[in-house]
N, C-alpha and C positions, 0 to 999 in steps of 0.2 A: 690579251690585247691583240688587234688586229690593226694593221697600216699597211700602205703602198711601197713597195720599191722604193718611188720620190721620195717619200716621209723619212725611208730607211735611211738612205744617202744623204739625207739631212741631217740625224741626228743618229748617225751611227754608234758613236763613242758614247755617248750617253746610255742607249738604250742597252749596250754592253755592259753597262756599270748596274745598270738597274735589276739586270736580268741575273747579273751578280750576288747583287746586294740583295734581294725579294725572293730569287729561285722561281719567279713567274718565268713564261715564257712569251713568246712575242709569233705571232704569225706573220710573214711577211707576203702580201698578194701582188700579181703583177698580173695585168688585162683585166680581174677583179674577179680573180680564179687562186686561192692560194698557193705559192710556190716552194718556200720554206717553212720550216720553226724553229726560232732561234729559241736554244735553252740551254741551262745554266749547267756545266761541267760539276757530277754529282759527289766523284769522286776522284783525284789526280790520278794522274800516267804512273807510272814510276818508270816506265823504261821509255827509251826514244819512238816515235812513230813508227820511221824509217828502220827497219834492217831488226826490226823484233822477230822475224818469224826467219831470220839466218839459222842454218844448219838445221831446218824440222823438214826440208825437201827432199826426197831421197827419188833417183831417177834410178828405175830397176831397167831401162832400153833406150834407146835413142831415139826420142820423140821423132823427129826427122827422117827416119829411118821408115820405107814404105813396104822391104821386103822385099822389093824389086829390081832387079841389076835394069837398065838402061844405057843406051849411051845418046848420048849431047851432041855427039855429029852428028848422025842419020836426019 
């Protein structure tokens, strides 16, 4: 299925429930160029969005760090 932005914002909640309920997915076009696709979550999260990927960063140097002494007066 394919609709506008407008259409979208019209029947937002609805078209959530359907996309739900059917597992279709929905195109949304804006200037009558498609922009999104809405589709249906296959399979749950189990963990939070936010802060999944804590503690898998490991900094081996000081990104900031150019290797250069400099000074700030001059």
């Amino acid at each position: 299925m394919e609709i506008t932005v407008t259409q979208f914002k019209a029947k937002c909640l609805g078209l959530i429930e359907k996309v739900q309920r059917e597992k279709c997915s929905v195109v949304i076009s804006r200037h009558g160029r498609p922009a999104v696709q809405l589709l249906a979550v296959e399979k749950e999260i189990d963990s939070p969005f936010f802060g999944r990927a804590a503690g898998t960063v490991v900094l081996h140097e000081d990104v900031l760090d150019t290797g250069e002494s400099w000074n700030a007066d001059a």
